[in-house]
mmCIF file as Biopython writes it, N, C-alpha, C and O atoms, coordinates in Angstrom:
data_model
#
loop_
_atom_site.group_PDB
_atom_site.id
_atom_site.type_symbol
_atom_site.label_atom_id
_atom_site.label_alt_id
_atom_site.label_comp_id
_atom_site.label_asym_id
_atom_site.label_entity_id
_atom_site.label_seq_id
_atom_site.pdbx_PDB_ins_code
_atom_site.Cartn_x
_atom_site.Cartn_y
_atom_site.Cartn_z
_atom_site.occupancy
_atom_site.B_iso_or_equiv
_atom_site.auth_seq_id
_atom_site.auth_asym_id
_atom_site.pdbx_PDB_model_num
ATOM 1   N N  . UNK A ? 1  ? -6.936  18.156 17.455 1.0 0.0 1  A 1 
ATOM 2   C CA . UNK A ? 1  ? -5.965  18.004 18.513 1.0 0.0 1  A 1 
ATOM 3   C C  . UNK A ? 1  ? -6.653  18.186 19.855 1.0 0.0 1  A 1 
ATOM 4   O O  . UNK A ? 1  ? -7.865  18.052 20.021 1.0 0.0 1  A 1 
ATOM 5   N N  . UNK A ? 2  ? -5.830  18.484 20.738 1.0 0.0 2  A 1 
ATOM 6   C CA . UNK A ? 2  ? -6.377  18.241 22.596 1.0 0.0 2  A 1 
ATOM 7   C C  . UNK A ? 2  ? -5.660  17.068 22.754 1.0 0.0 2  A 1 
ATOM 8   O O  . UNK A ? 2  ? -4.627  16.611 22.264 1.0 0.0 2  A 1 
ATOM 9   N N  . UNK A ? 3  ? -6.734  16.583 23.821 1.0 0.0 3  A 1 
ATOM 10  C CA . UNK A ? 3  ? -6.374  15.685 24.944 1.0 0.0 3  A 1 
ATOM 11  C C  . UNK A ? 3  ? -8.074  14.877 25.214 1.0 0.0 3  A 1 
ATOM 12  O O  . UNK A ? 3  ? -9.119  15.460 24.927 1.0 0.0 3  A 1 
ATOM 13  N N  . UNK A ? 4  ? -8.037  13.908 25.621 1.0 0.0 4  A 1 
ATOM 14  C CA . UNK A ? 4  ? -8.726  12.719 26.455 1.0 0.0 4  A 1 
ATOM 15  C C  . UNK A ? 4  ? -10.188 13.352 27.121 1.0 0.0 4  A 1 
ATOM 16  O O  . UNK A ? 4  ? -11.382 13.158 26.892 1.0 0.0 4  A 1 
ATOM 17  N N  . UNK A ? 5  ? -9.318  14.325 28.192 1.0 0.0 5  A 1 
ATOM 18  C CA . UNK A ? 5  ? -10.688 15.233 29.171 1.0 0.0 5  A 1 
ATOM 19  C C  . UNK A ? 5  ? -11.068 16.566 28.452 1.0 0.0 5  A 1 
ATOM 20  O O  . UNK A ? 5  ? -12.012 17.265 28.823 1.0 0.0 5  A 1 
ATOM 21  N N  . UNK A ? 6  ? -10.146 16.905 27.244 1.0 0.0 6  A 1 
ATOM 22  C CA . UNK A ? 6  ? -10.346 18.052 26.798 1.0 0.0 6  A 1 
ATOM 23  C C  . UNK A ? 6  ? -9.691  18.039 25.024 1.0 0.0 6  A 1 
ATOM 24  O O  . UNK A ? 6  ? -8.561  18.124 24.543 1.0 0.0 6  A 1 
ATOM 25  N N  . UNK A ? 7  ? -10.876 17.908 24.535 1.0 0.0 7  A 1 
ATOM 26  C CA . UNK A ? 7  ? -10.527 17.314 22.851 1.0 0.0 7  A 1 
ATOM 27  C C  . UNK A ? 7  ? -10.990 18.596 22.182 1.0 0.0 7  A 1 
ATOM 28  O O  . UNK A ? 7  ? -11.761 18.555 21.223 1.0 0.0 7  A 1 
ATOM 29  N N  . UNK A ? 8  ? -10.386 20.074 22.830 1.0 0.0 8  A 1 
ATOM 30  C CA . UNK A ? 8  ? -11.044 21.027 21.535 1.0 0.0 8  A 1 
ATOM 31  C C  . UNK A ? 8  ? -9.432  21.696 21.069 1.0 0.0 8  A 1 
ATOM 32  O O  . UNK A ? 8  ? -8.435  21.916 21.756 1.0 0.0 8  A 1 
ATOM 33  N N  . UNK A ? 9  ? -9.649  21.851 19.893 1.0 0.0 9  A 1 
ATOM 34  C CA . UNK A ? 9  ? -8.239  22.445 19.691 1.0 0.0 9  A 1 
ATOM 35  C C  . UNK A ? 9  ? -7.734  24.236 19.887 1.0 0.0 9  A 1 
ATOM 36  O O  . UNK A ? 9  ? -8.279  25.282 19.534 1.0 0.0 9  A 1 
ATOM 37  N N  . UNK A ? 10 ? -6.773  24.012 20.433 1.0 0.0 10 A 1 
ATOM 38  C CA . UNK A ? 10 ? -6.119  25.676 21.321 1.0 0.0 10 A 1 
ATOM 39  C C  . UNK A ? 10 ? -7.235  25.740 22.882 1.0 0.0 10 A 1 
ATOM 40  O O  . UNK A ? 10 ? -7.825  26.772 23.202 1.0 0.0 10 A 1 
ATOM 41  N N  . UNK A ? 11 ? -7.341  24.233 23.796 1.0 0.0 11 A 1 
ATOM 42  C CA . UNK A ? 11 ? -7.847  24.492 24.680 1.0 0.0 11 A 1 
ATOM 43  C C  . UNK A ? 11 ? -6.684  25.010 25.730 1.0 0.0 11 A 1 
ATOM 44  O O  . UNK A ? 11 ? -6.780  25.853 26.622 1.0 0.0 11 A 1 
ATOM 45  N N  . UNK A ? 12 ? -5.599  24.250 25.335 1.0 0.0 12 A 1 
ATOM 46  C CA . UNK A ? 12 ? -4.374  24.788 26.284 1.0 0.0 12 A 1 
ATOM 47  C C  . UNK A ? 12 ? -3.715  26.125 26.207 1.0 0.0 12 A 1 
ATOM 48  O O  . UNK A ? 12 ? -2.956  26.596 27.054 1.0 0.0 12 A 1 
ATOM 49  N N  . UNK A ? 13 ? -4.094  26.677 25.092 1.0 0.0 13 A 1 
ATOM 50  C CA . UNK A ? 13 ? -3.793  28.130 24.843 1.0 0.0 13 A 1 
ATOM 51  C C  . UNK A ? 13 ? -4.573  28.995 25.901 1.0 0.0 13 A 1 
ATOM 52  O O  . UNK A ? 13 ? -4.089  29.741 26.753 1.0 0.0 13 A 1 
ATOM 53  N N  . UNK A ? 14 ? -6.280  28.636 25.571 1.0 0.0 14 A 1 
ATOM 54  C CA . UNK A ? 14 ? -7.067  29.271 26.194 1.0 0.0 14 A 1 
ATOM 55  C C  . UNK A ? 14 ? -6.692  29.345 27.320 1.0 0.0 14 A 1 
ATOM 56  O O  . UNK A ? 14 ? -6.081  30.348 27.690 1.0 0.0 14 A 1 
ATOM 57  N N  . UNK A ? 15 ? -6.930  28.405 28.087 1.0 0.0 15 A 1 
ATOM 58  C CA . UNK A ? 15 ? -6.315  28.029 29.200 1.0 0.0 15 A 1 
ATOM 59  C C  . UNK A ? 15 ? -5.869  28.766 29.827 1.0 0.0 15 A 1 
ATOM 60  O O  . UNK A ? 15 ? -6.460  29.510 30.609 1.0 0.0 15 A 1 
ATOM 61  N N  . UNK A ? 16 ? -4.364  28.694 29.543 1.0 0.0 16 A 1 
ATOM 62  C CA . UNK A ? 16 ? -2.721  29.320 29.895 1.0 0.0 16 A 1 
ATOM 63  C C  . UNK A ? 16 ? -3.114  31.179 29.871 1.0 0.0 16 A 1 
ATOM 64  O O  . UNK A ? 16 ? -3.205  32.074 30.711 1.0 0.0 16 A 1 
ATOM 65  N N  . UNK A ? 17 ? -3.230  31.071 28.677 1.0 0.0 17 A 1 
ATOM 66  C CA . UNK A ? 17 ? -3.525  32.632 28.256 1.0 0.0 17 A 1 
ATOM 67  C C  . UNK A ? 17 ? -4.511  33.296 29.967 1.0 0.0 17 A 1 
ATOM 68  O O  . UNK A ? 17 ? -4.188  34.152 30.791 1.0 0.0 17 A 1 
ATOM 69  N N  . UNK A ? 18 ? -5.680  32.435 29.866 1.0 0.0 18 A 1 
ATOM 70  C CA . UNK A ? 18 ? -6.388  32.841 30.935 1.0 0.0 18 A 1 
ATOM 71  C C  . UNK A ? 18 ? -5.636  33.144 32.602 1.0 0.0 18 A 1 
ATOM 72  O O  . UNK A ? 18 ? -5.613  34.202 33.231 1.0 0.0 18 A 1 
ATOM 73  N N  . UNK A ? 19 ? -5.143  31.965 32.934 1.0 0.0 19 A 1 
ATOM 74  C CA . UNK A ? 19 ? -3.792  32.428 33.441 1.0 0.0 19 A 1 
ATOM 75  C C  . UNK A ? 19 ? -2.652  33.312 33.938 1.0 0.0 19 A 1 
ATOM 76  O O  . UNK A ? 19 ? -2.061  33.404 35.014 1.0 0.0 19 A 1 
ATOM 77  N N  . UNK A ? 20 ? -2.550  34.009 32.604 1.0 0.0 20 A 1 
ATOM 78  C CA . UNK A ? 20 ? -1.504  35.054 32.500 1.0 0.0 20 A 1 
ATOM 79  C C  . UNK A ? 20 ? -0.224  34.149 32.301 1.0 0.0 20 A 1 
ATOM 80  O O  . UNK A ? 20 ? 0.804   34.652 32.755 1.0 0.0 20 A 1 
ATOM 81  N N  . UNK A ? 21 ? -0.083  32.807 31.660 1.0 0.0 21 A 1 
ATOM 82  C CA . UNK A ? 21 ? 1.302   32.280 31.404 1.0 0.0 21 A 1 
ATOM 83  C C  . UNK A ? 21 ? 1.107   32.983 29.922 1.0 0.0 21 A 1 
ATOM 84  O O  . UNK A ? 21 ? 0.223   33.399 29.173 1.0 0.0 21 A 1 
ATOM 85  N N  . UNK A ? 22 ? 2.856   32.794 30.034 1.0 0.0 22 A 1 
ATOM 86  C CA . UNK A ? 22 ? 3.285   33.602 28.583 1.0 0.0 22 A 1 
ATOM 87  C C  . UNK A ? 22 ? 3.838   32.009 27.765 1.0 0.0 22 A 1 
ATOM 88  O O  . UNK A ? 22 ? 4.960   31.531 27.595 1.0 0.0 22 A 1 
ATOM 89  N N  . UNK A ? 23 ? 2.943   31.700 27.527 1.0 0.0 23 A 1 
ATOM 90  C CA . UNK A ? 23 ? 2.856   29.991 26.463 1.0 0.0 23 A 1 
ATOM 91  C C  . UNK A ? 23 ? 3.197   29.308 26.639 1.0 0.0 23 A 1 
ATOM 92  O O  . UNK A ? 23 ? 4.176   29.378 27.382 1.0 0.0 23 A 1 
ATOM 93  N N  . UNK A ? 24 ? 2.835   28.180 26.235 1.0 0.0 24 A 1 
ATOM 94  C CA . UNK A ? 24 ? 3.580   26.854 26.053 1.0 0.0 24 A 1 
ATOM 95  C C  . UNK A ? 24 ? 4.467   26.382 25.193 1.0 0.0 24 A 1 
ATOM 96  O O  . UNK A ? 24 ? 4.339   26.919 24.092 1.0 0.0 24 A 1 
ATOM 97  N N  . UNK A ? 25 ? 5.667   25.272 25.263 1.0 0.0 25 A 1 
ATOM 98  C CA . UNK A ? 25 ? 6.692   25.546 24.215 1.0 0.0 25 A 1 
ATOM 99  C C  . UNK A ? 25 ? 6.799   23.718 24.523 1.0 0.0 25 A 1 
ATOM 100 O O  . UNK A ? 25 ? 6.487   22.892 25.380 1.0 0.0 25 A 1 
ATOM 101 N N  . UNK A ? 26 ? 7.429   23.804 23.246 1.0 0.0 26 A 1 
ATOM 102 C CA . UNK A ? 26 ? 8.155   21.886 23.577 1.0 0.0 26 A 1 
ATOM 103 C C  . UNK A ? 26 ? 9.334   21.698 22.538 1.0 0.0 26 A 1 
ATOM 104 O O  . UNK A ? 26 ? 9.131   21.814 21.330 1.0 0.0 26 A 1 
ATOM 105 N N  . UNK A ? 27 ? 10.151  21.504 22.887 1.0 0.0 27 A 1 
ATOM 106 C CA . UNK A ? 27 ? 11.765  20.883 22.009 1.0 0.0 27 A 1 
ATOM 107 C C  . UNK A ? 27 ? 12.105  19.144 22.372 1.0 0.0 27 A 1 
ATOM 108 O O  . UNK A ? 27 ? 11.922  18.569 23.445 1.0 0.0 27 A 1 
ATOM 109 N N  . UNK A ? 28 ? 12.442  18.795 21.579 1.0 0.0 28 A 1 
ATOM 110 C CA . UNK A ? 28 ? 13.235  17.765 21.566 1.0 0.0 28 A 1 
ATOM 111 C C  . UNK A ? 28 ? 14.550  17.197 20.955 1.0 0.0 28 A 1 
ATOM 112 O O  . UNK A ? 28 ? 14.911  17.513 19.821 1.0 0.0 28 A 1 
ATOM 113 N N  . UNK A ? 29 ? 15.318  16.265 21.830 1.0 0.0 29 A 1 
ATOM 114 C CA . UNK A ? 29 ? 16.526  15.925 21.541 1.0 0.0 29 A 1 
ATOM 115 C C  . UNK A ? 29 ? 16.500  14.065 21.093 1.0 0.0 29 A 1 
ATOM 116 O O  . UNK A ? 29 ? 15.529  13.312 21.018 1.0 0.0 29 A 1 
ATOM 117 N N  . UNK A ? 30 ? 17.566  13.864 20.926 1.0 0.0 30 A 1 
ATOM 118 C CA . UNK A ? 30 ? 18.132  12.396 20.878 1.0 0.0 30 A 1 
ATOM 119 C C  . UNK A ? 30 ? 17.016  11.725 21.673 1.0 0.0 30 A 1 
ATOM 120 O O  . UNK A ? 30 ? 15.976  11.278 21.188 1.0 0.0 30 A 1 
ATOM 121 N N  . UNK A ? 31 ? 17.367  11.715 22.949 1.0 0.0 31 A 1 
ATOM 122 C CA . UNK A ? 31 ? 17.005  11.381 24.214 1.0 0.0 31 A 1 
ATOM 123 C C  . UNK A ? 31 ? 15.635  11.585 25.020 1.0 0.0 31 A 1 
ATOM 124 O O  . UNK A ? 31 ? 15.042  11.008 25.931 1.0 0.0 31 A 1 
ATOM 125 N N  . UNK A ? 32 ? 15.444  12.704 24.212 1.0 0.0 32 A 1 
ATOM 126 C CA . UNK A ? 32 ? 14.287  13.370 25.655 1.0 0.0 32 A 1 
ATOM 127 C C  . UNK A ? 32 ? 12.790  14.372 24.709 1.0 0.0 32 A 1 
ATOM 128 O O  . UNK A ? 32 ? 12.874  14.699 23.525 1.0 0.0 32 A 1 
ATOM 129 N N  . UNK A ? 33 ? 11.691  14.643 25.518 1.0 0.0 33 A 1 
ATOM 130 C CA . UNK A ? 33 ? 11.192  15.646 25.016 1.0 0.0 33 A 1 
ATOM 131 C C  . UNK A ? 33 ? 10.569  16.366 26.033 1.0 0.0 33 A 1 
ATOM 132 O O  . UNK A ? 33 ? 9.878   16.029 26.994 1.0 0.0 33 A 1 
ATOM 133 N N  . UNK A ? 34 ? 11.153  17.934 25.405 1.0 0.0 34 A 1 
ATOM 134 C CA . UNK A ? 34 ? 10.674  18.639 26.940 1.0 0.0 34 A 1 
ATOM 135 C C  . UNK A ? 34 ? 9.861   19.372 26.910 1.0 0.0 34 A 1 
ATOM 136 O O  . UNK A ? 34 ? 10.181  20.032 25.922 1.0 0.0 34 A 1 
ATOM 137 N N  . UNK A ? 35 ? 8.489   20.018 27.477 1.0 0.0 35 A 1 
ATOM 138 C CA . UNK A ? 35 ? 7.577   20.946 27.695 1.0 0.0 35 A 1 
ATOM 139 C C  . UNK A ? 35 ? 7.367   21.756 28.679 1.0 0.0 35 A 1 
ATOM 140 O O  . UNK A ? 35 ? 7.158   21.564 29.877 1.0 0.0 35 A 1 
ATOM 141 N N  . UNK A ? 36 ? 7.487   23.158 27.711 1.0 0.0 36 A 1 
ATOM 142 C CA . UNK A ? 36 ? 7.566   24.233 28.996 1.0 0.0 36 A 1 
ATOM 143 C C  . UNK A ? 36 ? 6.310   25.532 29.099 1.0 0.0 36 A 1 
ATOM 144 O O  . UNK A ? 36 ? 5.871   26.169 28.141 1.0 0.0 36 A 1 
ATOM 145 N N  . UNK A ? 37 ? 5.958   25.665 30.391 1.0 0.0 37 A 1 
ATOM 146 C CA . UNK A ? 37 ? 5.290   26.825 30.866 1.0 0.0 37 A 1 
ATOM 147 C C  . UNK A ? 37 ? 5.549   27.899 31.425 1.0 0.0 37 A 1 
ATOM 148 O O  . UNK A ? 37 ? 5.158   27.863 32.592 1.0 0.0 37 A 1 
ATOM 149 N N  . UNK A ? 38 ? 6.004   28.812 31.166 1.0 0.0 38 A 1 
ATOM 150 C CA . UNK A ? 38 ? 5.910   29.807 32.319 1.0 0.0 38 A 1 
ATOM 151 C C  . UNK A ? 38 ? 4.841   30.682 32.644 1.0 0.0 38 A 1 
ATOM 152 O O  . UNK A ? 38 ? 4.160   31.219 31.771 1.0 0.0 38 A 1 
ATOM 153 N N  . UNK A ? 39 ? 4.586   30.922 34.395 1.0 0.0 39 A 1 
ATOM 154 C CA . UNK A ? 39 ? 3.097   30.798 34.796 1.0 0.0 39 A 1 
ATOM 155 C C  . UNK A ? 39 ? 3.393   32.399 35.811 1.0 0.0 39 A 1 
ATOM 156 O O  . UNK A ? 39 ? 4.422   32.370 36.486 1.0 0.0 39 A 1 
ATOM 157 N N  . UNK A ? 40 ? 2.699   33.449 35.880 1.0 0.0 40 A 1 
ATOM 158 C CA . UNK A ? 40 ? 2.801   34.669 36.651 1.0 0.0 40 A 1 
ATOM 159 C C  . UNK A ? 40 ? 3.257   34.317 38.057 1.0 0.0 40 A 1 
ATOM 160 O O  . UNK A ? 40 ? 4.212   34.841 38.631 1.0 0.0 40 A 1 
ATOM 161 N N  . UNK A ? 41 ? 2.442   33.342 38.561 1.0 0.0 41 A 1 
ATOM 162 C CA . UNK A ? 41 ? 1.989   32.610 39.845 1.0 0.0 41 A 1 
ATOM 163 C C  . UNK A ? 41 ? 2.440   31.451 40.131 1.0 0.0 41 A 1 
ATOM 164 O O  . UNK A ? 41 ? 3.224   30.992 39.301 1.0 0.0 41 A 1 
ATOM 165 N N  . UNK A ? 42 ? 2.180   30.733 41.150 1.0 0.0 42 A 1 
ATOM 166 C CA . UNK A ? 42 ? 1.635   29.358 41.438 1.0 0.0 42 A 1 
ATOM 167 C C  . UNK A ? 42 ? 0.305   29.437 41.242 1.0 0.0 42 A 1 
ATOM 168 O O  . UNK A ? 42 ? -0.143  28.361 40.848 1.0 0.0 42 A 1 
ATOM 169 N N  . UNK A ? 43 ? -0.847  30.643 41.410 1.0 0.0 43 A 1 
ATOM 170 C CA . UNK A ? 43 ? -2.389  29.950 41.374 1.0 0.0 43 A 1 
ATOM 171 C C  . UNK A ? 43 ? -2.481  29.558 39.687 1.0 0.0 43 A 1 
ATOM 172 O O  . UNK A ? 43 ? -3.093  28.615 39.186 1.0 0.0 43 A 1 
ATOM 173 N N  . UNK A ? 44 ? -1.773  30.466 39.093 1.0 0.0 44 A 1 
ATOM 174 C CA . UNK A ? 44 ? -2.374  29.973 37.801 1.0 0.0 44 A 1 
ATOM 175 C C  . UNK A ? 44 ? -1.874  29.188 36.899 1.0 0.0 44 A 1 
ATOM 176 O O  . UNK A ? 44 ? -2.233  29.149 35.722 1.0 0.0 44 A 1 
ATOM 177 N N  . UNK A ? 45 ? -0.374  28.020 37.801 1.0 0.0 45 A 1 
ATOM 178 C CA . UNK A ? 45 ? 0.389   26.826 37.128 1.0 0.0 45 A 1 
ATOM 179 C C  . UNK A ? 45 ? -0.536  25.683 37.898 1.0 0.0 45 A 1 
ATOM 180 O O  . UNK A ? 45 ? -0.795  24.548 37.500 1.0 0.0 45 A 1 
ATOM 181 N N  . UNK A ? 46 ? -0.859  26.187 38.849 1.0 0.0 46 A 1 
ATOM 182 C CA . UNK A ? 46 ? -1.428  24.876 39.660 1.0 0.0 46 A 1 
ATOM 183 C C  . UNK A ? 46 ? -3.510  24.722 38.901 1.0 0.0 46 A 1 
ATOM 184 O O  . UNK A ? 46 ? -4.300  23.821 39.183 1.0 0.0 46 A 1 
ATOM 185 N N  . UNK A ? 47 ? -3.768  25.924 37.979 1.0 0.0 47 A 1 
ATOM 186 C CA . UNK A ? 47 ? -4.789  25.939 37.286 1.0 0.0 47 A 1 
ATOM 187 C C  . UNK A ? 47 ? -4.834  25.375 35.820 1.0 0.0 47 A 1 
ATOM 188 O O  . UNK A ? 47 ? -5.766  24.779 35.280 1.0 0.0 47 A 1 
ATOM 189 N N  . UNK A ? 48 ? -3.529  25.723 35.274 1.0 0.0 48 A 1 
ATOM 190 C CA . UNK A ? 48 ? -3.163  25.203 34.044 1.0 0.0 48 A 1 
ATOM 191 C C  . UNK A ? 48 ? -2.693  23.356 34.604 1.0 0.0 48 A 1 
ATOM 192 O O  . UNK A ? 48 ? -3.402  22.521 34.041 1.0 0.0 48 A 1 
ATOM 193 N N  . UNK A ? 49 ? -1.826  22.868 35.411 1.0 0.0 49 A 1 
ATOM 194 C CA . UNK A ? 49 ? -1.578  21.333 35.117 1.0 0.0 49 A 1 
ATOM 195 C C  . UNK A ? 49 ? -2.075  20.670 34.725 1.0 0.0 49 A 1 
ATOM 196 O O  . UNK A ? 49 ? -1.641  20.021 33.773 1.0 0.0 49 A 1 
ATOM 197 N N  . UNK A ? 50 ? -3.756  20.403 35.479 1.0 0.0 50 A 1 
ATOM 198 C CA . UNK A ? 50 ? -4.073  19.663 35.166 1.0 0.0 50 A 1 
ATOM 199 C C  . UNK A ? 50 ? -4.651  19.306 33.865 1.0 0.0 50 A 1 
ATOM 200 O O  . UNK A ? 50 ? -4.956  18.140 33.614 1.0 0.0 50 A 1 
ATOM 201 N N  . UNK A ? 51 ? -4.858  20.535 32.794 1.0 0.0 51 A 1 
ATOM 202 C CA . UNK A ? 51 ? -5.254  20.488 31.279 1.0 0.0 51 A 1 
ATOM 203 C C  . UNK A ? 51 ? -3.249  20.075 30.906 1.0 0.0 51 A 1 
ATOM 204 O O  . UNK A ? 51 ? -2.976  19.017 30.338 1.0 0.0 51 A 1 
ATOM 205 N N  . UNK A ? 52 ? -2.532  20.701 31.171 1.0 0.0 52 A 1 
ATOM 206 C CA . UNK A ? 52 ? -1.211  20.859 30.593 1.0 0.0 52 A 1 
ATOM 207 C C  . UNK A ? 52 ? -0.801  19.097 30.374 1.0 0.0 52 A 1 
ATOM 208 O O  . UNK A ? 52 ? -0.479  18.489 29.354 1.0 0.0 52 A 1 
ATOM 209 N N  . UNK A ? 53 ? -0.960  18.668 31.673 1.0 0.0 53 A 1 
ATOM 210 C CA . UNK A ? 53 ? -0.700  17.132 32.038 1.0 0.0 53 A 1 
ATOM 211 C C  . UNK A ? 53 ? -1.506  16.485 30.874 1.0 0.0 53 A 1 
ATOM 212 O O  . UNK A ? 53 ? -1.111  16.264 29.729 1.0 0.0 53 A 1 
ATOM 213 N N  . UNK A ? 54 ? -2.705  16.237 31.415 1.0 0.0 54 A 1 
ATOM 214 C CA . UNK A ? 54 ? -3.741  15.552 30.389 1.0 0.0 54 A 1 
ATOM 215 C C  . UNK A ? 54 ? -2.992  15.261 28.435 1.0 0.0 54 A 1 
ATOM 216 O O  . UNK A ? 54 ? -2.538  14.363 27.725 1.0 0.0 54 A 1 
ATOM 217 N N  . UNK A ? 55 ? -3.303  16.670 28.401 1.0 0.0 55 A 1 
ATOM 218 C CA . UNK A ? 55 ? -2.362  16.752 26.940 1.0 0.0 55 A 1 
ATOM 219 C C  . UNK A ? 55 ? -1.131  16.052 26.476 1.0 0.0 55 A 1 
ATOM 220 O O  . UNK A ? 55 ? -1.125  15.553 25.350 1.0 0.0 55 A 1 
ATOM 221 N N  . UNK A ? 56 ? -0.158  15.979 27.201 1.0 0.0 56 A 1 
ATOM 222 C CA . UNK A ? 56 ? 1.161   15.015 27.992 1.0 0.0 56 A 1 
ATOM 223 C C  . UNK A ? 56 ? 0.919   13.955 27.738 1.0 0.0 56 A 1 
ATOM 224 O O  . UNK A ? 56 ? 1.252   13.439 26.671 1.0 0.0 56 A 1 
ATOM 225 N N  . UNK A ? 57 ? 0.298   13.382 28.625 1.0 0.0 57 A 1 
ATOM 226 C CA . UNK A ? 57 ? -0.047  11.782 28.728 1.0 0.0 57 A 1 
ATOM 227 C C  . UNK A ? 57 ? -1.670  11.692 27.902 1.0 0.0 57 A 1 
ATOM 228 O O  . UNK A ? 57 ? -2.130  10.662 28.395 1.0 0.0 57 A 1 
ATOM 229 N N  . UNK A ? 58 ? -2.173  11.949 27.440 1.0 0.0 58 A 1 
ATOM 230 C CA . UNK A ? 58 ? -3.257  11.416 26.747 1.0 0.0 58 A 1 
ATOM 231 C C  . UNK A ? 58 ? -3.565  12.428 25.761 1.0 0.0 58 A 1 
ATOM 232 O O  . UNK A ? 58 ? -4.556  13.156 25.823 1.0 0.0 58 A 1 
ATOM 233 N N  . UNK A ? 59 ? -2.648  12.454 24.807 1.0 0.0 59 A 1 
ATOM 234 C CA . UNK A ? 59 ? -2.965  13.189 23.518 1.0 0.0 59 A 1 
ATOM 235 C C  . UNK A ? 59 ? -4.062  12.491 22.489 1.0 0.0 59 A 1 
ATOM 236 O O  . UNK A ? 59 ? -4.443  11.325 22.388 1.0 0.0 59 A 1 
ATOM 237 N N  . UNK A ? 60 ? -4.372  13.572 21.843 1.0 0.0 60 A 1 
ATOM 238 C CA . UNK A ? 60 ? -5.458  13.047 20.765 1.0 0.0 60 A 1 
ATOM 239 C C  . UNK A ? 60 ? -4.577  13.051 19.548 1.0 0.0 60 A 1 
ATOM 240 O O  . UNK A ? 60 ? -4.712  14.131 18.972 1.0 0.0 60 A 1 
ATOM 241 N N  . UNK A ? 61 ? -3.824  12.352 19.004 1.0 0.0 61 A 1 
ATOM 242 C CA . UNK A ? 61 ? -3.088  12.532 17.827 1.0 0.0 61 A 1 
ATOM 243 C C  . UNK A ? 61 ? -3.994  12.597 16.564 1.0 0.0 61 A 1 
ATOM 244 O O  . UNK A ? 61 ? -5.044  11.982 16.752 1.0 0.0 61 A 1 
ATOM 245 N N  . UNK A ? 62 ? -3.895  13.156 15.347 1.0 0.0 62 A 1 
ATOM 246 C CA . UNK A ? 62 ? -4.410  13.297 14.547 1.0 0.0 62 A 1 
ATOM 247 C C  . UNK A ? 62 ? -3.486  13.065 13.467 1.0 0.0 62 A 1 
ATOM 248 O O  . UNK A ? 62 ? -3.861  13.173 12.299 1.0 0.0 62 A 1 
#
């Protein structure tokens, strides 16, 4: 698993964790699928996006 710029698996854990967010989560409905962070800060959501994003839009499916 990962992503495109970052293909190791639990890089977004690392990540986040580093951070101080308390995890990542994702649900889905009918309609929609949603993914969530919560981040101590802004320094350390605006440190996590750009791995968080990546993952989003350019998953490595397996």
């Amino acid at each position: 698993m990962g992503s495109e710029k970052y293909p190791f698996k639990g890089i977004l854990s690392t990540i986040a964790n580093r951070c101080m967010a308390s995890g990542e989560n994702g649900w889905t409905c009918q309609d929609l699928t949603a993914y969530t962070l919560n981040t101590v800060g802004s320094e350390g959501f605006f440190k996590v996006l750009p791995v968080y994003l990546d993952h989003v839009l350019s998953p490595m499916l397996t």
